[in-house]
C-alpha positions as CSV (number, residue, x, y, z in Angstrom):
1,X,112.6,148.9,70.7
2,X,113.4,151.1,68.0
3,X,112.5,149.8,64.2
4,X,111.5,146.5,65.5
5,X,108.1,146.8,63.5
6,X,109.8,145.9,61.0
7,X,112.3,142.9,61.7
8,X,111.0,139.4,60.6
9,X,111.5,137.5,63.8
10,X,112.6,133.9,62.9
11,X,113.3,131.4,66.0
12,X,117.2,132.6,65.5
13,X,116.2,135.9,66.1
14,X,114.0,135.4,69.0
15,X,116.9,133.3,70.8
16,X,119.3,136.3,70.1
17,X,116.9,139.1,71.1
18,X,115.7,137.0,74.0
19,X,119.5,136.1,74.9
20,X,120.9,139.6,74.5
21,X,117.7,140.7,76.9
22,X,118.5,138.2,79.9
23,X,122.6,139.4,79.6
24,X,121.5,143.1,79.7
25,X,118.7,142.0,83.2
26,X,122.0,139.9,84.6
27,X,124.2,142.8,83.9
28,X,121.8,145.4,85.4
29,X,121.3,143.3,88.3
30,X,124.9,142.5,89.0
31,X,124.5,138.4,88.9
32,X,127.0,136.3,86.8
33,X,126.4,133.2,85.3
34,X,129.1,131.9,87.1
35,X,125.9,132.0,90.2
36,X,123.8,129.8,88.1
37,X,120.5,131.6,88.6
38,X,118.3,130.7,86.7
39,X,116.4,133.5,84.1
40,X,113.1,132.5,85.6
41,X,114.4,133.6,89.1
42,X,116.2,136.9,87.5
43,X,112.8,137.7,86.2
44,X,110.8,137.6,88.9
45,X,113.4,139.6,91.5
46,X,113.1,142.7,88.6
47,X,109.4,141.7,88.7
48,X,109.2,141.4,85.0
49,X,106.0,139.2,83.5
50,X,106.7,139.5,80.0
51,X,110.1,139.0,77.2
52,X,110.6,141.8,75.0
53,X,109.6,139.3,71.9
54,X,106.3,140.3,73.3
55,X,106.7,143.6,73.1
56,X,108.1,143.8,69.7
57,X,105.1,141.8,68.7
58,X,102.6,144.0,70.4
59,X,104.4,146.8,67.9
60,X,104.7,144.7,64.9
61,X,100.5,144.3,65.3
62,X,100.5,148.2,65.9
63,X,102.2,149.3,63.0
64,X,100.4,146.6,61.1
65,X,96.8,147.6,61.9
66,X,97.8,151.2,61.6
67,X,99.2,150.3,57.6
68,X,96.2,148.2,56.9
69,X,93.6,151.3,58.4
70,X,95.9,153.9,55.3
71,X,94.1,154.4,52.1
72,X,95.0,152.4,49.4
73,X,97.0,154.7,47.3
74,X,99.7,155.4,50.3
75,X,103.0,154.0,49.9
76,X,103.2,152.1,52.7
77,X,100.4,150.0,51.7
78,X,101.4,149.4,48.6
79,X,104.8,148.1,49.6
80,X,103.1,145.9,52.3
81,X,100.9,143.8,49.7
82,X,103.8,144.1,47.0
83,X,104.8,140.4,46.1
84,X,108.0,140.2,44.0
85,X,107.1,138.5,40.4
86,X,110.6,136.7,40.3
87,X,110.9,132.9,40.9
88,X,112.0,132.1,44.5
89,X,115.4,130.4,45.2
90,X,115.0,126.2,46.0
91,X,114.7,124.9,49.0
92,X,112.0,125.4,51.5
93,X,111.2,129.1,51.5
94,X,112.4,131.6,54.2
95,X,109.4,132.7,57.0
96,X,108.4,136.5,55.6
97,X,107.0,139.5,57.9
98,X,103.8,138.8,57.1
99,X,103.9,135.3,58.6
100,X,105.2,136.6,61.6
101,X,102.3,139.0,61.6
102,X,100.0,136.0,61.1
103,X,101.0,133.9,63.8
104,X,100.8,137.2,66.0
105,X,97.4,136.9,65.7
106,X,96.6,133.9,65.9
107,X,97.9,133.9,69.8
108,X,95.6,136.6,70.1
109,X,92.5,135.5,68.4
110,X,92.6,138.2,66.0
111,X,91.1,137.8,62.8
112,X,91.7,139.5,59.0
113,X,90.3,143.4,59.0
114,X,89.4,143.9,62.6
115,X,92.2,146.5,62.7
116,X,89.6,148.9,61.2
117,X,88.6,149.5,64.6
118,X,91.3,151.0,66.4
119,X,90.3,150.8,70.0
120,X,89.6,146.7,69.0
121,X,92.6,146.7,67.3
122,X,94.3,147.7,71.0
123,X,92.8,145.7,72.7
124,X,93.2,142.5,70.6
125,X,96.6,143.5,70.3
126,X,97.1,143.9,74.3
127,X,98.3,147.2,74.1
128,X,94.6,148.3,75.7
129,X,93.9,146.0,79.5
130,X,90.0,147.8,80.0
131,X,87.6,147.9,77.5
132,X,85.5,151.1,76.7
């Protein structure tokens, strides 16, 4: 999906993304909800292992291990380790990109600066199924 590198995918968002992506498979496959099928079922008639929340982590890892491998002067860079020096609002704070990015790896067993080697990188990231 387009630009979604850089959404910060809170459990709203996944619902909504992963909601909006079993209306558009219903749609496309001509089933109502009126049938009750359930999404399970839809899924495996388009023959269709993954959600797209997968997907849009695979890219989030991409584009992540792809800033993190930039030399340190590039903008991109910069902005990613930039941390704001005003005081936060109360209340318990809101879940940032970077968390997101976190918890992406820990399903994946990937640890803090293997992205400097890329084919690694892929392959941790699932983008990559053989090794070389």
């Amino acid at each position: 999906m387009y630009g979604s590198e850089t959404w910060r995918l809170t459990e709203n968002n996944k619902r909504r993304v992963e909601a909006t992506e079993m209306d558009t498979l219903r749609r496309s496959s001509r089933i109502s909800r009126k049938e009750r099928i359930r999404n399970v079922t839809i899924r495996q008639k388009i023959e269709l292992e993954e959600p797209i929340i997968k997907e849009i982590e695979q890219n989030q890892l991409t584009c992540y291990g792809h800033v993190q491998r930039m030399a340190e002067g590039r903008l991109p860079k910069i902005a990613l380790e930039w941390m704001p020096k005003q005081k936060r609002a109360r209340g318990r704070p809101k879940k940032n990109w970077m968390e997101g990015i976190r918890k992406a790896m820990n399903e994946r067993n990937l640890n803090e600066g293997q992205w400097g080697g890329r084919k690694q990188w892929s392959l941790g990231v699932g983008q990559r199924r053989t090794t070389f």
